[in-house]
Structures are given as C-alpha cells and as structure tokens.
C-alpha positions in Angstrom: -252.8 -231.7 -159.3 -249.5 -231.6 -159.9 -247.2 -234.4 -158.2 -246.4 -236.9 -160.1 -247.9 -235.9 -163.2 -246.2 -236.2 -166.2 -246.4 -232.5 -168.2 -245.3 -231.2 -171.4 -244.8 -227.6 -172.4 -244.9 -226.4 -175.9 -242.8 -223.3 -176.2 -241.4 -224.1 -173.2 -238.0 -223.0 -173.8 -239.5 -218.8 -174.0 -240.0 -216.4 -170.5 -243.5 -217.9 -169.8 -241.7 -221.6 -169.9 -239.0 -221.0 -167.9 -241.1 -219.4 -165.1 -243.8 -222.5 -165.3 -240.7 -225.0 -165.3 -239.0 -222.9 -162.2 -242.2 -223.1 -160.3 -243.3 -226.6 -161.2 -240.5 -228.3 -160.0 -241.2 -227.7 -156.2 -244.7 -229.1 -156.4 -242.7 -232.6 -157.5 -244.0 -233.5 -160.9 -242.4 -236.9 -162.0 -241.2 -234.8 -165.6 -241.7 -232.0 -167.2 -241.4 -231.8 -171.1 -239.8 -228.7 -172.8 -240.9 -229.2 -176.4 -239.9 -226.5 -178.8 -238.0 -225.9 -181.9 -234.7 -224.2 -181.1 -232.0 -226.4 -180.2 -229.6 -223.9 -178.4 -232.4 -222.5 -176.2 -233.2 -226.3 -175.1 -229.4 -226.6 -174.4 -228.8 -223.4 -172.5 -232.1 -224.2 -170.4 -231.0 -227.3 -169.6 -227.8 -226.1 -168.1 -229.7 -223.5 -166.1 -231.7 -225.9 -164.6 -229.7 -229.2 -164.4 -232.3 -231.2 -163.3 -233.1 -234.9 -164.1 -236.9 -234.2 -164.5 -236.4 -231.8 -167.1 -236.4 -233.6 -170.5 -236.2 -231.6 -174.1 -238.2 -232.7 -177.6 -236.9 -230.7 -180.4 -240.2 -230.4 -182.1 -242.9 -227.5 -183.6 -246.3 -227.7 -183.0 -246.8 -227.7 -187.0 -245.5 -231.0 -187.0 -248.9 -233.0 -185.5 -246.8 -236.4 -186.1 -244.4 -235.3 -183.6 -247.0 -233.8 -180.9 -248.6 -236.7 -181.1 -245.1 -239.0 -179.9 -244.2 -236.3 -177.6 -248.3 -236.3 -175.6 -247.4 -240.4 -175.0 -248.0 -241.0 -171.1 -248.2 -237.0 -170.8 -251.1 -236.1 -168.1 -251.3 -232.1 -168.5 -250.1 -230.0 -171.3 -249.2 -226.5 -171.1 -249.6 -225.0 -174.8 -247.5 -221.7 -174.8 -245.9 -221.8 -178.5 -246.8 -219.0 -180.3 -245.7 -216.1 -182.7 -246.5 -213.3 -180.8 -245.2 -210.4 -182.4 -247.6 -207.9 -183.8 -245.5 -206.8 -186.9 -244.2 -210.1 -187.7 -248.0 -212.1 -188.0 -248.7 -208.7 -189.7 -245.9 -208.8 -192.4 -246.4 -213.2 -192.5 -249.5 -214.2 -191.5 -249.3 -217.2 -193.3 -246.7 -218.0 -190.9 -248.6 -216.9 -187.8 -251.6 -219.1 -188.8 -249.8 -222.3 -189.1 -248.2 -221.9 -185.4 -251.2 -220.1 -184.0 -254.3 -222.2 -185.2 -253.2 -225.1 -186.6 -250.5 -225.6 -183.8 -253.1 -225.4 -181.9 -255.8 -228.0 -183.6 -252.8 -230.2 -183.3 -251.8 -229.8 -179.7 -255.4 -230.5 -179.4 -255.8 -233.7 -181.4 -252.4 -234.9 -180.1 -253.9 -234.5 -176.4 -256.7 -236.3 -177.1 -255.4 -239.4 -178.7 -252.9 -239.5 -175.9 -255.9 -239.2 -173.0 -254.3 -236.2 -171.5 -256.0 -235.3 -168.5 -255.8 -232.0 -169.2 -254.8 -228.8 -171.6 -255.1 -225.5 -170.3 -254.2 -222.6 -173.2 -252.4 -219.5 -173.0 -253.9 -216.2 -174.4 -254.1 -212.9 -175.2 -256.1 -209.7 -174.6 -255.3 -209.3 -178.4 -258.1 -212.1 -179.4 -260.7 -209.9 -177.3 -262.1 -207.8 -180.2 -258.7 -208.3 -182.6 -257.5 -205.9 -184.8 -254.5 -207.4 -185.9 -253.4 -210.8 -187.8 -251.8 -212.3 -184.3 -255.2 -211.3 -182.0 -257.4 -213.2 -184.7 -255.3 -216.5 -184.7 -255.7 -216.1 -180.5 -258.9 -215.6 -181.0 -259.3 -218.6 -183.2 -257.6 -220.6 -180.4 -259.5 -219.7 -178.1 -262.8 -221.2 -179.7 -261.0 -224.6 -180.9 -259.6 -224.8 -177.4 -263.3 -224.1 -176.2 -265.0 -226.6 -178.9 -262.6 -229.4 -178.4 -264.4 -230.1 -174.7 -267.5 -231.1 -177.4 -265.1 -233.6 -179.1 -266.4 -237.1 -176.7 -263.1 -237.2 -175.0 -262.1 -237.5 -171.3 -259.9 -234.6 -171.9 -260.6 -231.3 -170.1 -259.6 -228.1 -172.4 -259.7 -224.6 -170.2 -258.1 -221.3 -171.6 -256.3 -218.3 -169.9 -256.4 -214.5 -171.1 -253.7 -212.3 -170.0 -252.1 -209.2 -171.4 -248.4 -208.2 -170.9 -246.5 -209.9 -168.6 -243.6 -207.8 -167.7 -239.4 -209.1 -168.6 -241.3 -211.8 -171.5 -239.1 -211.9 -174.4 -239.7 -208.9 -177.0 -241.0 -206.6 -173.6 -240.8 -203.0 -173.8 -239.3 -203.2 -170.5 -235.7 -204.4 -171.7 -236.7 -202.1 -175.3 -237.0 -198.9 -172.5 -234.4 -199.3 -170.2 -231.6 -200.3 -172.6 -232.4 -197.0 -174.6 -232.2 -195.4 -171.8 -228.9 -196.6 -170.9 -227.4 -196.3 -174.3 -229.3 -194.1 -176.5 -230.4 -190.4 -175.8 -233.6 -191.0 -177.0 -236.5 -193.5 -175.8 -239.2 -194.5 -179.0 -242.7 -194.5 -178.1 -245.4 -195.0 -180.4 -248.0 -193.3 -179.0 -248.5 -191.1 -175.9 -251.8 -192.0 -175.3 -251.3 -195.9 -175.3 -252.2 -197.9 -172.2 -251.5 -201.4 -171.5 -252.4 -204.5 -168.3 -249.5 -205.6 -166.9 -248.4 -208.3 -164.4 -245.2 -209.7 -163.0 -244.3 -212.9 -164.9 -244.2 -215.1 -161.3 -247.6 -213.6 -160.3 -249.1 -214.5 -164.4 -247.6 -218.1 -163.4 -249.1 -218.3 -159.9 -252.7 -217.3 -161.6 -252.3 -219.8 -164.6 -251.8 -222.6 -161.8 -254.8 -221.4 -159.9 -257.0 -221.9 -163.2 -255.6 -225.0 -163.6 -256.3 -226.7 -160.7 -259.9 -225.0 -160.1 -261.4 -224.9 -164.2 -264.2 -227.4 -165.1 -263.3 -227.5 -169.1 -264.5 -225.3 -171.8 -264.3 -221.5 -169.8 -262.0 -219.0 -170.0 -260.1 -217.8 -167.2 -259.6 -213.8 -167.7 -256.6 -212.1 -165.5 -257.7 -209.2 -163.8 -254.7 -207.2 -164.5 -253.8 -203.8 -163.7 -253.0 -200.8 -166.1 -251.0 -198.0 -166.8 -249.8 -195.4 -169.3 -246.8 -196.7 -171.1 -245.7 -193.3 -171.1 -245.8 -193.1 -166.8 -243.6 -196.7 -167.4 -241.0 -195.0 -169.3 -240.6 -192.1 -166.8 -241.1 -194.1 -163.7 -237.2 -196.0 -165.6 -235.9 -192.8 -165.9 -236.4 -191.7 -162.7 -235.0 -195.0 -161.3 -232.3 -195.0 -163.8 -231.2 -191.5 -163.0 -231.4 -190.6 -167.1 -234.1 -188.5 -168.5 -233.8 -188.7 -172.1 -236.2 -187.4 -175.0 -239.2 -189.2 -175.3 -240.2 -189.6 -179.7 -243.7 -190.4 -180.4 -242.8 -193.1 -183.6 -246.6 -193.8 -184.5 -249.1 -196.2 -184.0 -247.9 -199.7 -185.7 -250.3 -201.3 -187.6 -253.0 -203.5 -186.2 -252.0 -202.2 -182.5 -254.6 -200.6 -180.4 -254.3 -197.0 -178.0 -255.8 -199.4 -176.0 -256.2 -202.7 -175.3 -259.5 -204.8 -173.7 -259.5 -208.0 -171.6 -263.1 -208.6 -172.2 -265.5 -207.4 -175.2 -268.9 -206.1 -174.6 -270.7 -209.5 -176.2 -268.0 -211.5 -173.8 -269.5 -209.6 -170.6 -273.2 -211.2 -171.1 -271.6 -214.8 -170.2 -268.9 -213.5 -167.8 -268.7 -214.5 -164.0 -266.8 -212.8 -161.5 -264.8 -215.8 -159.9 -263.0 -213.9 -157.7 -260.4 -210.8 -157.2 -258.1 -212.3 -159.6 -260.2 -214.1 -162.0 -263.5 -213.2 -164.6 -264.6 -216.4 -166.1 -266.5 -216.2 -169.8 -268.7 -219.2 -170.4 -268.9 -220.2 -173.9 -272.7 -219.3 -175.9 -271.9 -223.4 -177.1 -273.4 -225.4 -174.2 -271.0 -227.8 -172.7 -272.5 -230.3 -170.4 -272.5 -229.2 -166.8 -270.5 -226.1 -167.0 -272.7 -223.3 -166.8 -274.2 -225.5 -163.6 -270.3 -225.1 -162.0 -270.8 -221.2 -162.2 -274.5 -220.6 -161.1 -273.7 -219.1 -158.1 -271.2 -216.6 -159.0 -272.3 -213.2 -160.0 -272.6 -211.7 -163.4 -269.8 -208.9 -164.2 -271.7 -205.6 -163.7 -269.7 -203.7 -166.9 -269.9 -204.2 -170.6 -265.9 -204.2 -171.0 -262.8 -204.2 -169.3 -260.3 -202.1 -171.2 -256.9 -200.9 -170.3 -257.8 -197.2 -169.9 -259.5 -197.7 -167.1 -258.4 -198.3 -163.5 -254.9 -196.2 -164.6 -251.7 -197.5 -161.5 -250.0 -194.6 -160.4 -246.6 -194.0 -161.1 -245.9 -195.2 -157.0 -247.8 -198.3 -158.2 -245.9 -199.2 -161.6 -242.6 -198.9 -159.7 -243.6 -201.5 -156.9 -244.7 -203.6 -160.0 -241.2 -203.3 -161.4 -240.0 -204.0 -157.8 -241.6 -207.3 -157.6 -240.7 -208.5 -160.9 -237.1 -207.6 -160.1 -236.7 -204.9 -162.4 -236.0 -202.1 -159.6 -234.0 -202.2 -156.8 
C-alpha cells in the first residue's frame, strides 16, 4: 500500500504528522509531503528527520490553488489540518469553518483532479452528536468526505474517528504534569468528566490498518478505552511524587462530561470489524459497500460513550508507560 507511493500530509508538521511521517518511512514510500502553513515547524521537522524523502510545501488547506499544485503525482493523502481547540472554534468559528470544512471540500477536489488513489480523513468523537462549533465542522467533514466517493471519480475517500490521543499538541497530559511540577495547584474542569484515550503510535498503527483494509465511503471508529480525567491526574501525582490541590474550574463551553464515539442513529448502520475497529456505513448508498460488510455483525448497543468501560488507575499508568510518559 505503501512502497513507493507518493503521499502528502496536510498538517503534517503537528503530533499526529510527525508520528505518521516516523512510521511511514520504514514501509519505503518514494516521498512523503509535509504541507502545512508554519514555516519554522517545517524547518525544525526537517532537521529532526533529515531525510531526502521528506519534502515541505508551505501551504493552508484554504488556499485550493495550492492543494491542487501540491496533489500533482500524489497517490494517498493524509488530511490531518485542522483547528482543534474547543475554545478557539468557539470564540472564531468563522475561522474554524474555513480550515475545517472548506479545507476539507478543497483537499477533496484537489485529490480528485489529481487522481489520487486515495484520501483517508482524520476525526473526531467531537462530530458524533456535537455540541460545540469544532465537533460540527468534523461532523461536516465527515459527510463531504463520505459524499465525495458519489462524485464519478476513481478516488477512494474513507474516514477515521478517534478521541484523544495522548502527548498531541494542546494535551492535558503536558497541561497536568507541568502544573504539577511547577504550580501547587492542578485545574480541572470538572470531576465528573471522562474521556477515550490512546497512545499516539498505537492511533497511527490503527489509521494504517483502515487504510490499507477500507473500501471508500465508511467510517472507521477507534475502539478506544476510557477513564476519569480525574484518576489521570492522580495516577501523575503519584508517579510524579507531588500531590497538589486539585480546583474544579468549570465546564468550558460546548465541552461535554462526556464524550461518545458513536450516536444512537450511527449504531443502526454500524459493523463490528473487529477488536479495534466499528465501521458506520453511510444511509447514502455507495455502490458495493454495504455488499463489503455483509458478513460482519451489527453492533449490539445504541452508543458508545466514554463513561462506560472506565481503565483502572493500574490501566491508565501502563497507558502512560507505553506512550512514554512514565518510566
């Protein structure tokens, strides 16, 4: 799937790019293409990496002109480029539209008038059921990436769900442990909250799995496990050897107590796929897809939220183990 292939990433210069770029390289690609707008973060990738398969395009995915220079003789694209900060698309959604939807009708239109092979999506459990500004543009995503497999292209569109990958930039993680380490307090919004997790190399090992083994038009839903965020910040303290006061700062708005990976309309089209993966076939009919999933079985609940299936505090530190957070 991958060797040889020519692939560019948009947003590729964030956590989730340099992950995908770190584990692409070993399954010999012939280039990979970090397309993003910063200019130092393309510089100070490039010098982690030093690699002559790595090129950089300065470019936003606003800009459809330039998408559409950078998809020439580009077989897969990875769209990551987002604004994904709750309180920011609150405070300028006008902002997160342009980057979350049409980036994305341009990523798409760009693929296609390249003949990209395929696009494969990154999402959010925030566009299952959305209550804030940056779930709905997901949300919105997520159907254009579904429609655009009804566009009479050869181009194969598939999207993945996921919640919070652990270490991404903005991650309550590095928010916990450097108040621990500096401040005698730790924030937390609410005491109730609950959030899925997974390990940023394990999210990247799952996106590669739904991208070798998606048919076009379905989207591939993380199974992720969950915890308290409240049994995160103590399982720190205890590893960190600080126990500091924990202040309850209050819900922010448009965030959830909890979070769900799948809605209750979602689970009458949902497959299980497999230990790792739910797949949610679209209501539009796509041409042979709901043929490719006939013989996998129908979920057998109406949601899949975060307060369910709770990791114990044993459980959340191995988690922070393997992602390299704990010794």
């Amino acid at each position: 799937m991958f060797e040889g292939k020519r692939i560019l990433v948009t947003g590729g210069t964030g956590s989730w790019g340099y992950e995908l770029v770190r584990q692409l390289l070993p399954l010999n690609p012939a280039e990979i293409i970090v397309y993003s707008r910063n200019e130092s973060s393309q510089v100070a990738m490039s010098r982690t990496f030093e690699d002559r398969r790595i090129s950089f395009c300065i470019g936003d995915v606003r800009d459809r002109a330039a998408l559409i220079k950078a998809c020439e003789g580009v077989d897969l694209v990875f769209h990551l480029a987002a604004l994904k900060h709750v309180p920011v698309c609150e405070e300028q959604p006008y902002e997160a539209l342009k980057t979350n939807v049409i980036g994305t009708q341009n990523v798409i239109e760009a693929a296609i008038e390249n003949k990209v092979e395929r696009v494969i999506n990154i999402s959010t459990d925030k566009a299952a059921n959305p209550s804030n500004f940056y779930g709905m543009t997901k949300a919105i995503g997520e159907k254009l990436i579904v429609y655009a497999n009804l566009l009479r292209s050869d181009t194969k569109f598939v999207c993945v769900r996921g919640g919070n990958v652990l270490g991404t930039n903005g991650s309550v993680i590095h928010l916990f442990m450097n108040q621990i380490a500096h401040k005698n307090q730790l924030s937390l919004t609410h005491r109730n909250m609950t959030r899925f997790f997974l390990t940023l190399e394990d999210a990247i090992r799952l996106l590669f799995k739904a991208t070798v083994e998606s048919a076009g038009g379905e989207i591939f839903v993380m199974t992720m496990p969950t915890c308290r965020i409240i049994d995160l910040a103590d399982v720190l303290m205890e590893a960190m050897g600080k126990h500091v006061d924990i202040v309850e700062t209050g819900v922010r708005p448009g965030e959830k107590i909890h979070e769900i990976l799948l809605t209750e309309y979602e689970s009458q089209s949902t497959v299980v796929y497999d230990d790792q993966y739910l797949v949610i076939l679209p209501t539009l009919e796509i041409p042979g897809l709901k043929e490719c999933y006939s013989s996998y079985p129908q979920v057998h609940f109406d949601s899949f939220s975060s307060s369910q299936s709770l990791m114990s505090k044993e459980e959340i530190r191995e988690m922070l183990v393997r992602g390299g957070f704990l010794s």
